[in-house]
N, C-alpha and C positions, 0 to 999 in steps of 0.2 A: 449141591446141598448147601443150605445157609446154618450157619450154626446158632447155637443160643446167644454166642459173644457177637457174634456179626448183626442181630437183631438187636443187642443192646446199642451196639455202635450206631446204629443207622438210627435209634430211639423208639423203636417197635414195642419194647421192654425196657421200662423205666430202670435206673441205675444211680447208685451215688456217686457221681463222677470226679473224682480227683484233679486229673487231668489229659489232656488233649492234645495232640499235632494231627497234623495233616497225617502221619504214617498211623500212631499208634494209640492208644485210649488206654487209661487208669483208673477201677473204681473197687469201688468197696466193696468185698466177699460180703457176699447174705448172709453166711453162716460162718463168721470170724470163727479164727482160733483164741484171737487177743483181738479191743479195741484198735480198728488203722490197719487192721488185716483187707491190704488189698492186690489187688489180679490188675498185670499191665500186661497189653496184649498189643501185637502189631493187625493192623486192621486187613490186613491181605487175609485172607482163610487160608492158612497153612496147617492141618492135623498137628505134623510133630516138631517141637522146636527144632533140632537138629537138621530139619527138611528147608528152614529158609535160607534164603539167599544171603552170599556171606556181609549183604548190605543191609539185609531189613538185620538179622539177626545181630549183627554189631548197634542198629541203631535201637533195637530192643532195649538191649545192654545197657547203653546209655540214658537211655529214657528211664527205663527200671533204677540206676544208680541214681536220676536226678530225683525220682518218687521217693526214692528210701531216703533220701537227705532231706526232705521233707517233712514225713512221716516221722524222722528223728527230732528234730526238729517239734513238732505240734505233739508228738506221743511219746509221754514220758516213759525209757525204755534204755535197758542197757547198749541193745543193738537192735537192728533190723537183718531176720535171716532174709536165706533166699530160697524158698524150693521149687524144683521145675518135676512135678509128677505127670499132666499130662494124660490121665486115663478117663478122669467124670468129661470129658467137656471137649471134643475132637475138634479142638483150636491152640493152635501153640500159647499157651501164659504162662507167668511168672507168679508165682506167691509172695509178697510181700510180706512179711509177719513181725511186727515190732513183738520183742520178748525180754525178759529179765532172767530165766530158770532156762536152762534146755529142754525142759519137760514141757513147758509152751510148743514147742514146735512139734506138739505129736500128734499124727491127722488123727489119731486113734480117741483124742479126748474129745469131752462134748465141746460140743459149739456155742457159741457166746447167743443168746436171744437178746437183743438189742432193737428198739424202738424204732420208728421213721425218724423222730422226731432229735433222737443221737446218732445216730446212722449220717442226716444231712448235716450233723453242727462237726459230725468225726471227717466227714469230706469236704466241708468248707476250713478247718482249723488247716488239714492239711493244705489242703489248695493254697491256701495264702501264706502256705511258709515255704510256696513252691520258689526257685530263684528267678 
């Protein structure tokens, strides 16, 4: 089975791309919770976080921390959470979500409808504040 994230990786399905390694890929949620709401994923197709190997899963870890330094960085914000839900999308990711209120991080709110055209300047701001 290929998943949706694995089509983006490969570029089957365009994506606002954040950032890149050989393991793992960064890009911008369709349907943010907040501006910089983005999904890092390791590029192996693993369903459930907890199911990787204790090397991809640590280098997730790190790749996700360097994303959210980033992300803080280009998107004005008190913090960047982290949440690991795992049910839309049968591919281990990470949510990145810059917030200011706790009430930002509720999947339960609507979604941000956001442009191509702020979509690619929200994933190039970050990109370049990548270290």
């Amino acid at each position: 089975m290929t998943t949706l994230f694995s089509k983006i990786v490969r570029g089957e399905i365009p994506s606002f791309k954040v950032a890149e390694t050989k393991d793992f890929y960064a890009f911008l949620d369709i349907h943010p919770l907040t501006k910089g709401h983005t999904l890092v994923i390791p590029k192996k197709e693993v369903d459930y976080i907890f199911d990787l190997d204790n090397e991809t899963y640590a280098g997730l870890q790190l790749f996700a921390k360097i994303v959210a330094e980033a992300i803080k960085k280009a998107i004005p914000c008190a913090r960047v959470g982290v949440c690991v839900l795992g049910l839309e999308v049968p591919h281990a990711h990470i949510h990145l979500i810059p917030f200011n209120t706790m009430d930002q991080m509720n999947f339960a709110n609507p979604k941000l409808k956001l442009g191509k055209a702020e979509m690619e300047e929200i994933a190039k701001s970050i990109n370049a504040c990548l270290v």
